[in-house]
N, C-alpha and C positions, 0 to 999 in steps of 0.2 A: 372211101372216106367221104363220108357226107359232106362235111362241111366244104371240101373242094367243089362237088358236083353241083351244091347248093349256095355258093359263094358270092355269086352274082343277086340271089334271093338275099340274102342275108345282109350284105350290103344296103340293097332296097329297105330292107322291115327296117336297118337303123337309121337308114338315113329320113325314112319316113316316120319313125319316130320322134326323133329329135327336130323333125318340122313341126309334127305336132306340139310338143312342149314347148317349145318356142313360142307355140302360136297360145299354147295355154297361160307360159309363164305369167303376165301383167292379171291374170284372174286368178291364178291359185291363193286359196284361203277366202276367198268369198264367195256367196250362193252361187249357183248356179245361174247364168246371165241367159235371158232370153229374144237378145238379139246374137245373130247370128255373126261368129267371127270370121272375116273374109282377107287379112291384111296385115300385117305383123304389128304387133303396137309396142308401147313400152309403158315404162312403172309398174303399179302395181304393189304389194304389200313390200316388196324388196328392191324396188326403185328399177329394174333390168330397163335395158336399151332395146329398143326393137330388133327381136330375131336372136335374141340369147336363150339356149335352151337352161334346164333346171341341173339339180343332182341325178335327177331320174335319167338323164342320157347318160352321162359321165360313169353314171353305173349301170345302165345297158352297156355301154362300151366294156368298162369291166369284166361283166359276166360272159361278154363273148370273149376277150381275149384268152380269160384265163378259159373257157370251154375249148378253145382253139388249143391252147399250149398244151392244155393236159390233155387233151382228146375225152373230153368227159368231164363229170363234176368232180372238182376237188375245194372243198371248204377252206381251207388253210390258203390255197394259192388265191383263190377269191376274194379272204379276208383280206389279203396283200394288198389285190390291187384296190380293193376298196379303199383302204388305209392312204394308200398312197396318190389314189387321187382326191382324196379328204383332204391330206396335208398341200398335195397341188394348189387346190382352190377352193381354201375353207369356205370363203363369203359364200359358196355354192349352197352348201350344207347346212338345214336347221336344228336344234338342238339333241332332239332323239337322234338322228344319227353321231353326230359329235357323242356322244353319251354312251354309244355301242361301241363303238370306235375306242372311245377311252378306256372303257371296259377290257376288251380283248387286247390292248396294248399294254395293262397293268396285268393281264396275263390269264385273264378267262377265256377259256375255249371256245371258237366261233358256236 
């Protein structure tokens, strides 16, 4: 079972992810900045507090739980948890996700 042997890794990639996003949040939606980010900041187009990650972690987490549970890809358990961490913490989520979200809960197929 991979994900056992590799658990310790996998831990790491999200937790190193979601520092990034964090560290990206206050610049998402603007050019590309060419000073270099060294420090957690806040605001930004969504007002976030320094060190708040995006929807993008919230749905990495997703993607591994449900790959955990089901031992593999399953579309249906993943739409779940997506759902359900959208309904958690809408203010996370911008409008294209809300919109797919609303989609497959009026009953189209992930």
């Amino acid at each position: 079972m991979t994900f056992i042997s590799g658990g310790v890794n996998a831990v790491g990639a999200l937790t190193g992810l979601a520092i990034g996003d964090a560290m990206g949040a206050p610049f998402e939606g603007y050019p590309p900045s060419l000073m270099p980010v060294t420090k957690m900041q806040s605001d930004g187009l969504r007002k976030r507090n320094a060190g708040h990650y995006t929807d993008d972690t919230l749905q990495a987490i997703a993607v591994a739980e449900s790959l955990i549970q089901c031992r593999g890809f399953c579309p249906n358990d993943l739409m779940q948890r997506l759902i359900v961490g959208y309904k958690r913490y809408p203010e996370y989520y911008g409008p294209t996700s809300r919109a797919v979200f609303d989609l497959v809960e009026s009953g189209i197929p992930p």
